[in-house]
N, C-alpha and C positions, 0 to 999 in steps of 0.2 A: 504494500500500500504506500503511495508517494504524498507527501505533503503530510500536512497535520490530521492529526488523529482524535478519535475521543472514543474510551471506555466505558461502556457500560456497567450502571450500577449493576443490575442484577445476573445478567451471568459472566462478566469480564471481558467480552468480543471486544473488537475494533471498529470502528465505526469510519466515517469521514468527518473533518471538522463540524462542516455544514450538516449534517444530517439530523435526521428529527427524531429520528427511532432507529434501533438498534438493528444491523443487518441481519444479525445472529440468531437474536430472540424475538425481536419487534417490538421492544419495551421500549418505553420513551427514555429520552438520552437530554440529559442536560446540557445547558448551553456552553460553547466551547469557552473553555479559560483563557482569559490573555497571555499572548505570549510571553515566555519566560527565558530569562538569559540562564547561560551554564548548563549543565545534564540534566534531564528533566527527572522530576519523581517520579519513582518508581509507583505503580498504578496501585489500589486497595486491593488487595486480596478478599474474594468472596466464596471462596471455595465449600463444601458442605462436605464433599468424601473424601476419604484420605487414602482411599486405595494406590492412586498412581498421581502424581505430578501433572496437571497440563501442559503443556507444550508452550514456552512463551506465557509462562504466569506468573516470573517476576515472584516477589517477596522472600520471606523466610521459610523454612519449612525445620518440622523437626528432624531429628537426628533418625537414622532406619534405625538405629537399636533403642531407642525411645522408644520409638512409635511399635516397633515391633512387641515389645515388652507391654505396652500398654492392650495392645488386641490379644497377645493372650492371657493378660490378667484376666480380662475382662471375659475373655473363654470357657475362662475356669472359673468363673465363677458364675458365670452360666450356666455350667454344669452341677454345681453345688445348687444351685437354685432348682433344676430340674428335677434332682433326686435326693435334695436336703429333708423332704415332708416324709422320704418314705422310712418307716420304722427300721433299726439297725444298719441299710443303707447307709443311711445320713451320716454316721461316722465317714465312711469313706468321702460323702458331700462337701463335710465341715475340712478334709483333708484338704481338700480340691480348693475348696475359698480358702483356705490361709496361704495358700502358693500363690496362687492369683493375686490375694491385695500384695501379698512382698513381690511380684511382678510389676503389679500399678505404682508400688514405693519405689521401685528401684528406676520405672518410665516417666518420673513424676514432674522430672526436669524438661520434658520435650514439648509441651503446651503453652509456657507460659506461667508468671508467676502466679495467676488466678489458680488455675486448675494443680500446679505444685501447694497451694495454699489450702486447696477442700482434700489430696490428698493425703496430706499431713495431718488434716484433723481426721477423715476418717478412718486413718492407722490406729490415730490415739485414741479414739470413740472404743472400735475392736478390739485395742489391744486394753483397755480397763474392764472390756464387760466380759476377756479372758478370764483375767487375772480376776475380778471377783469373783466368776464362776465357781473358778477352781478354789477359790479358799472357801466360798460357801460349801463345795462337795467336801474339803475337807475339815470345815469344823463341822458338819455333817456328821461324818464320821469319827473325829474324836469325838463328839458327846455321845455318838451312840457305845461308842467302848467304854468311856468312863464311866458311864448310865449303866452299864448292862456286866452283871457278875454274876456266876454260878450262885453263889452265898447270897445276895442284895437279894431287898426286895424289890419284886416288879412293878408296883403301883409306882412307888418312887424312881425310880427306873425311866417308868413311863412318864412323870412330869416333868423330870429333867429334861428326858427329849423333846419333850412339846414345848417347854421353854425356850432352848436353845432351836428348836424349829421357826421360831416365830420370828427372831430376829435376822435368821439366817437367810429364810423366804425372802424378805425385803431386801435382802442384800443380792438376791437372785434375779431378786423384778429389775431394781433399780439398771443393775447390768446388761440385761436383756432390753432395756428403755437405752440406753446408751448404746449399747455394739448394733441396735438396729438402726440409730440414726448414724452410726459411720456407713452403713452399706449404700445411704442415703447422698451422705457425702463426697463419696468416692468417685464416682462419674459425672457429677452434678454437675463441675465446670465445663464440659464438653456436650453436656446435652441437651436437648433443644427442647421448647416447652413441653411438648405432648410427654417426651419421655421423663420432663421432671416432674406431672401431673402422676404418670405411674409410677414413680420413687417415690411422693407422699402420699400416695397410695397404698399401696405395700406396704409404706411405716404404721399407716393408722389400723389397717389389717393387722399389725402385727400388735399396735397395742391392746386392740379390740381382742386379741386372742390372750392378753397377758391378763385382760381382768377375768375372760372367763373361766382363767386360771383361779383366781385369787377368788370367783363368787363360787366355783364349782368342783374342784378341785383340793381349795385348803382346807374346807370341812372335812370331806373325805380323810384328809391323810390325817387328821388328831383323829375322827373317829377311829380310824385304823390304830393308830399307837395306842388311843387307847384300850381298845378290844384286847391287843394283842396286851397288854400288860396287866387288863384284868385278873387274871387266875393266878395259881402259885406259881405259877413259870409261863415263859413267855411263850406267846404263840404266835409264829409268825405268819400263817394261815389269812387273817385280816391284810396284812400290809403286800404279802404274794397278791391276792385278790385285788389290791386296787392296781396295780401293774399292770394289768390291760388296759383298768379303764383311761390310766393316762398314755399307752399306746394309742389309744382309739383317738385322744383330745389332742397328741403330738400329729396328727393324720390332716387336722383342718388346717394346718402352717401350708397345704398345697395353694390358698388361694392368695398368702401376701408371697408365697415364694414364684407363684405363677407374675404376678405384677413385676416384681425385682426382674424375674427372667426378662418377660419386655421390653421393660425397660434400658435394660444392660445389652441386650441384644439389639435396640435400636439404636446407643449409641455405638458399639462396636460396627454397625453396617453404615449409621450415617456418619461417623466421625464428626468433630470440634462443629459446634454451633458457628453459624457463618459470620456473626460480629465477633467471636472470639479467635477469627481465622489469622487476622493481621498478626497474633501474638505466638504462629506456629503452628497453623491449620495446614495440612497437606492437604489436596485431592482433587477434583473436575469440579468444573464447575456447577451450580446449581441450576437446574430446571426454571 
């Protein structure tokens, strides 16, 4: 093309100065800018996919072992989302999302400081509602060992436990309220509305499943401790028995875990939101 030129906002083509709308897309084209001395600026990048570079599209783009690192975090934890709901699976699930975000931490540099910024918090959202987890399961079970002796009695026994239940439970919700909004945070810079409609989606799915934990669920497990420590010896017969039934209530996590999927899946196909592109978006341009 000879003479002066003018970019189109919306998919990046060439135009002619004088022209009115875009040859490329047909979208209307702003009026050409006066002339400027020196090298001209390099054009806005508006790209939406980050599969391949356009040809003559100018800007920054991320690093391929960024970018790489980041599509398969994102993979993987796609895959944790598909078959995190399903009972003992999900161990294998929860293996697959903790590669995957240390994938998205280590790609975290190649977007831009925004999306380096929601990934950093959503490591540290995950990595607290780990680390609670795990000390909830194990003052767990210290107090069931301390509680629980050949010689003691079991009534006592039993209130210990329900004691140290009570405090432990909140210490469980509050983690599981946190490591869900890191899963929230983790793609959020790179993804474009619809997809962050299904990220607070999926969170409030998952809070809605955390009360009907606490209204349905935390009855059940004292009536359980206590059955089971009614008589001269304990019986573990009550607390086996509700172990289904919290199988069955870990089974409705397929519908915020269906949400997460989408949404993790849509940014992985459409890559960095098209205003976030100037700061390290790769790909073709947008329709």
């Amino acid at each position: 093309m000879n003479g002066p030129a003018v970019y189109c906002p919306s998919c990046g083509g060439l135009s002619e100065a004088d022209a009115r709308f875009c040859a490329r897309c047909g979208g209307p084209l702003p009026s050409a800018p006066p002339a400027a001395t020196g090298a001209p600026l390099p054009p806005p990048v508006t790209y939406r996919r980050w599969d391949r570079l356009a040809p003559g599209s100018g800007g920054s783009t991320p690093s391929s072992p960024d970018r790489d690192r980041t599509r398969t975090g994102l993979l993987l934890l796609i895959l944790d989302f598909a078959i995190g709901w399903i009972p003992y699976v999900s161990i294998l699930g929860g293996l697959l999302g903790l590669i995957g975000i240390i994938f998205l931490w280590l790609g975290r540099r190649g977007f831009g400081p925004r999306h380096h910024r929601y990934v950093n918090a959503g490591c540290l959202c995950v990595l607290f509602g780990i680390v609670a987890a795990v000390v909830a399961a194990l003052g767990i079970v210290v107090a069931v060992l301390s509680s629980v002796s050949p010689t003691g009695n079991p009534q006592a026994a039993g209130a210990a436990i329900r004691s140290s239940l009570e405090s432990l439970f909140v210490v469980g919700l509050v983690a599981a309220v946190v490591s869900s909004l890191g899963y929230v945070l983790l793609p959020y810079a790179l993804a474009d509305r619809g997809s962050r409609r299904l990220l607070w989606a999926g969170y409030a799915a998952l809070m809605v499943g955390s009360v009907l934990v606490v209204v349905y669920l935390w009855p059940l497990i004292l009536n359980a401790v206590t059955q089971a420590t009614a008589g001269p010896t304990i019986n573990a017969a009550p607390v086996q028995a509700l172990q289904l039934r919290e199988t069955l209530l870990d089974s409705f996590q397929v519908v915020p875990n269906m949400l997460f999927l989408v949404a993790y899946y849509r940014v992985r196909r459409n890559g960095p939101r098209a205003e976030d592109a100037s700061v390290g978006a790769v790909g073709i341009p947008s329709p």
